[in-house]
N, C-alpha and C positions, 0 to 999 in steps of 0.2 A: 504494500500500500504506500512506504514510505516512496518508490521509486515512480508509483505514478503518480502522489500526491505532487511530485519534482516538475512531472512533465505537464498536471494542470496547469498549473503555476507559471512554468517555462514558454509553452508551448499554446495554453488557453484550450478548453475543452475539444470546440473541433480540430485545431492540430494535433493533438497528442493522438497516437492509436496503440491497440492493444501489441499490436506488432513490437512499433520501438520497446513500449516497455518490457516485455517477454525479451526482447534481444538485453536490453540494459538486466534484467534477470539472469540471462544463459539459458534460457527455456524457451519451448514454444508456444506460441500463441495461444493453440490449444489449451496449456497448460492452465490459462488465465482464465480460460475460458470455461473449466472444469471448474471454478470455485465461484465466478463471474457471468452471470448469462450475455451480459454487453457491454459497452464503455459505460454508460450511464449506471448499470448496476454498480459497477467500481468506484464511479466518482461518487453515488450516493454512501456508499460504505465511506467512504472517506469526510465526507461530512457527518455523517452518524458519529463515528468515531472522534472526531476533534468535537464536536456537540457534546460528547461523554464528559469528554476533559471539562468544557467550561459548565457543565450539569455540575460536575463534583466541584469547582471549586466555590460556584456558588451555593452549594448546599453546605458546604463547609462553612461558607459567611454565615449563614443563619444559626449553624449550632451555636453553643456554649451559652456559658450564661450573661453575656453582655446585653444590655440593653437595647430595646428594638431600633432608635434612632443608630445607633454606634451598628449593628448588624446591616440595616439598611444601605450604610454609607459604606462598609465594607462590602456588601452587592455592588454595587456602583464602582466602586477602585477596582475591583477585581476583574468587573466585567474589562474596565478600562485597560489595567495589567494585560490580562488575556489575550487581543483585541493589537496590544503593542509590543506583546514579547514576543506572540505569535502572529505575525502580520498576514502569512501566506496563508497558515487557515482563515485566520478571519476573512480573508478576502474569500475563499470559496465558500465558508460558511455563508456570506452576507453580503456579496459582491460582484460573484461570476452570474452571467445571466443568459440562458440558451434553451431555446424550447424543447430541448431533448431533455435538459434535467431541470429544470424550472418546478417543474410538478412536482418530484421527489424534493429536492432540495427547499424547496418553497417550504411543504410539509413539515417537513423537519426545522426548520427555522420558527413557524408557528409554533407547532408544540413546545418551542424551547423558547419562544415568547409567551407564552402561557403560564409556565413555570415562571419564568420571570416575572411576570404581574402579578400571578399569584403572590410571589416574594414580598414584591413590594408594598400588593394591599394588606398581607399579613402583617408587616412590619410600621405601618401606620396606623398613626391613633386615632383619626378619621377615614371615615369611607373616599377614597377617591376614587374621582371619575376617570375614568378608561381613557379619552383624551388627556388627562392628564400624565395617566400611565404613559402612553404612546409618545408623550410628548418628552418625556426624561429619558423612554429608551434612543429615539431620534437625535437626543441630544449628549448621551453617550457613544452612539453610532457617529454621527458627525464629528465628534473628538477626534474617535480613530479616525476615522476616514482622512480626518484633515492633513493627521501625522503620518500614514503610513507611506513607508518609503523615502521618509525627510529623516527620522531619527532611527536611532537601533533599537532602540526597547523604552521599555516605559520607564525607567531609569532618567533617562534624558530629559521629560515634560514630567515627572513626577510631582512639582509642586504645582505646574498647571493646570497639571491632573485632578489635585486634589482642591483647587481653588474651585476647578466647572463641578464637581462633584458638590462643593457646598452651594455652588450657586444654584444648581439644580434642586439640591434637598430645599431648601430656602424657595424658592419657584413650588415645591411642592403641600410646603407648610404654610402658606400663606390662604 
């Protein structure tokens, strides 16, 4: 997964084919094929799986026993962290767009916006409304989006990070 995850990325969903990546493996096509019914099968696996990743770390934000505000704002860093430590997944999680995987990836992105709202209305003292939800995740979205490709990780805009993140919680407390 990791070698086609290389050639999305490299290559953008319609160049890459199962062929190159079977040769960059030492196997045959076939072989991909056996685990894979098509490129879109492969490239949804591969968003499932970086989906996994940022599932667990924001389930981690929420445990422990810190307070809901403080869990909240660690959603929000994390997604951000995620987002700019890992640029090339995020961009296929939330970036590549092609009517072969559009459907699949779409899916997958909802459900794990769902999860995410849910987080957030869990973690509010008031009921907020769904545009507002929508409007903090766009605005976490937009962060990365801004920096990816300008810095190497989230190291780099860390304090910028954490200033849009107040301003957002602040935007959603009012």
């Amino acid at each position: 997964m990791e070698k086609a995850r290389t050639q999305f990325i490299e290559k953008g969903f319609q160049q890459a084919s199962m062929r190159n990546i079977a040769q960059q493996l030492g196997c045959s096509h076939g072989a991909i094929y056996y685990y894979f019914k098509n490129k879109a099968a492969l490239f949804y696996a591969i968003v499932e799986d970086d989906f996994s990743k940022l599932n667990y770390l924001l389930d981690e934000s929420i445990q422990g026993p810190k307070d809901n505000s403080t869990k909240r704002y660690h959603v929000f860093i994390r997604f951000i962290k995620f987002g700019l430590n890992h640029q090339s997944q995020y961009e296929i999680m939330f970036m590549i767009r092609n009517t072969e995987v559009d459907s699949l990836s779409q899916a997958a992105a909802d459900l794990r916006y769902q999860k995410f709202a849910q987080a957030v209305q869990s973690l509010s003292e008031e009921n907020l409304k769904v545009v507002d939800i929508q409007s903090a995740f766009l605005a976490l979205h937009g962060f990365i989006s801004h920096f990816i490709g300008y810095i190497d990780n989230f190291e780099d805009e860390k304090s910028a990070a954490k200033a849009h993140v107040n301003f957002i919680i602040r935007g959603l407390n009012k």
